[in-house]
N, C-alpha and C positions, 0 to 999 in steps of 0.2 A: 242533370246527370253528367253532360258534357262537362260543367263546369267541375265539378268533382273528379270529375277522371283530368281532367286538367291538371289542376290542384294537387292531387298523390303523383303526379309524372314529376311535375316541378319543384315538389317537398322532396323527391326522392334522389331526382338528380343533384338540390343543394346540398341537404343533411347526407345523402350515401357519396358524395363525391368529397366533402370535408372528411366523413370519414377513411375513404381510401388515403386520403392524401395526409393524415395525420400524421404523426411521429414522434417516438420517445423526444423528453424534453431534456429530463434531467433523470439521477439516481442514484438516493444516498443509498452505502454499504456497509455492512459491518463486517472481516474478516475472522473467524474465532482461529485458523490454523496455527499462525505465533503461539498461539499459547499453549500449544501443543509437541509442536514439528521443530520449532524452533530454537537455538542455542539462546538468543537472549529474547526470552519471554514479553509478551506487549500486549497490549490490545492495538487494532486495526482499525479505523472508519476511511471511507474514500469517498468521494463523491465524484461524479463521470455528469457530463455535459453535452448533450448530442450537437453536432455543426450540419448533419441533414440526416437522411435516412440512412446514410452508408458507415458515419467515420462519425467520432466523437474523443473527445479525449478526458486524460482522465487525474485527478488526483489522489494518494494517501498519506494519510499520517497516523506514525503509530508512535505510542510512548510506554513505558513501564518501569517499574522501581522494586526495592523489596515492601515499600511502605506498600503496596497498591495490591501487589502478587507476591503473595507469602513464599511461591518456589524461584521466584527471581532473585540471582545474586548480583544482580545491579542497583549501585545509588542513582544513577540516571542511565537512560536512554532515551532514544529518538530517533527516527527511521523517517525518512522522505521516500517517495517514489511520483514521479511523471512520467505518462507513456499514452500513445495517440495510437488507438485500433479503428481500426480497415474490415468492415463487416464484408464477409463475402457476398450477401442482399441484401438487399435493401428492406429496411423494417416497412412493415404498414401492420392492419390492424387484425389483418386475417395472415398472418405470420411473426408473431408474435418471439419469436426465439429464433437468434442468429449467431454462425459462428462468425469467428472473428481474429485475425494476426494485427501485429504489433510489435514495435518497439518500445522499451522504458529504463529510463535511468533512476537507479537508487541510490540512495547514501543514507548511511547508519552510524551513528554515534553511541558506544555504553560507556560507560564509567565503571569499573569494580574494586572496591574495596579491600584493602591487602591490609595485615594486621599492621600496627605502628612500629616504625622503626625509631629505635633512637638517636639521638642527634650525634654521632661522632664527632670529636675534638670542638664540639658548641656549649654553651651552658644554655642548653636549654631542653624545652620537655620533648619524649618522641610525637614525632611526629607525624600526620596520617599518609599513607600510599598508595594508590590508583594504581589499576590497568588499565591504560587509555586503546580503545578499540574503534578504530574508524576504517570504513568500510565501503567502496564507492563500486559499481556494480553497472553492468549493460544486458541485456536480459531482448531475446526475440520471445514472443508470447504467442500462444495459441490455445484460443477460448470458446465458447458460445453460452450467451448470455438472453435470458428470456425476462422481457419486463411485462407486467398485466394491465390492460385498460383498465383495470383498477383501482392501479395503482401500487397494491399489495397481491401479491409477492414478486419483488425481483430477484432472479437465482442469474448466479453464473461460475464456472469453471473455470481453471485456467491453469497451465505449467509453462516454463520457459527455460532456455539454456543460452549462457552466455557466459560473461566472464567479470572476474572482478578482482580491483585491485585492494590491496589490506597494506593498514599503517598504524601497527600495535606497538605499547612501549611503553612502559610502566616509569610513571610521574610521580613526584613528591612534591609537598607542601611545606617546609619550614617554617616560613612565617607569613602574614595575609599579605596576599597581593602578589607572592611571588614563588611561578611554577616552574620545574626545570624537569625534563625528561632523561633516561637513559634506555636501553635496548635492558629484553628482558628475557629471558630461556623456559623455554618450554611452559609456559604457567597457563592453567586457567583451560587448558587440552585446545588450545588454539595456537597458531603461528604467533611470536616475536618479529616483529625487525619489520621490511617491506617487501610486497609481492605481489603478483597474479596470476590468478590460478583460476579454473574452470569454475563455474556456476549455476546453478538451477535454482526454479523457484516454483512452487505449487500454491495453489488456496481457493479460496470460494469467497463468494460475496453475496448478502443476506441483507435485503434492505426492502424499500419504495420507492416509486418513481415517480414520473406524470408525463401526460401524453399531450404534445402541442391539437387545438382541436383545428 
């Protein structure tokens, strides 16, 4: 009998002190807001990497076309973001959801498609013209993000305000291999030319995770 009570004191302090002391590992995400919220339409996945119970950082990448998303009027796009959150506690297994600030920087590239212009004083065919849209951005966040010892379901929220600079300007192609840009007015319900102007950013993230044991 001694021995049994032994036995359940020392199973409990190994296995319940591994689990106090666990902690998110990892967490892929799917964002659906872009395709929603957003001027140029994408889909979202990110994946976030925890560095202990506090702080983790994080990746996304989004892309979209009209090939992909029928309401997209882009022949390309492509959106980076990296940004490192600071949970206000410390996860374990009996708090399972934390909020969380942050920094993250983005950058956005689309391409949009303008009808063909002709080649003046060239003998050749019209040619095609882009609106080049790039987009670089600083963003403070403020979140909380619940992951499950299960694994399934990870939620998280999030909005941020910062700022960001724009370098729009509508490019042509005459012939392969060589591109030449000009400034371009009012097209497309977006700024021409170069700027910085205020910024926010909202969304969710919808994935799985795992928990170090």
């Amino acid at each position: 009998m001694r021995l049994a009570i032994f036995l359940f004191f020392v199973s409990a302090q190994v296995f319940g002190g591994n689990l106090n002391d666990s902690i998110p590992k990892f967490a892929i995400k799917y964002n659906p807001i872009p395709l929603f919220l957003e001027y140029d339409l994408h889909y979202q996945f990110v994946g976030e990497y925890f560095i202990d119970a506090k702080q983790s950082v994080q990746f996304t990448y989004g892309f979209g076309n009209h090939r992909i998303l029928k309401n997209s009027e882009n022949d390309k796009m492509s959106m980076f973001r990296l940004e490192y959150k600071r949970f206000f506690r410390p996860f374990n297994p009996q708090k399972k959801a934390r909020g969380y600030w942050g920094p993250e920087i983005m950058y956005k590239r689309a391409l949009v498609p303008e009808d063909a212009s002709p080649a003046i004083g060239f003998n050749l065919p019209p040619y095609p013209r882009h609106f080049f849209v790039n987009v670089a951005a600083f963003h403070l966040k403020l979140g909380r993000e619940h992951i499950d010892l299960k694994n399934f379901p990870v939620f998280e929220a999030f909005f941020g305000a910062g700022v960001r600079g724009f370098n729009n300007f509508l490019g042509y192609t005459p012939s392969s291999g060589y591109e030449k840009g000009y400034p371009a007015s009012g097209m497309f319900g977006r700024s021409p030319g170069k700027g910085i102007t205020p910024s926010a950013v909202i969304g969710i993230g919808i994935g799985f995770g795992k928990w170090r044991k």
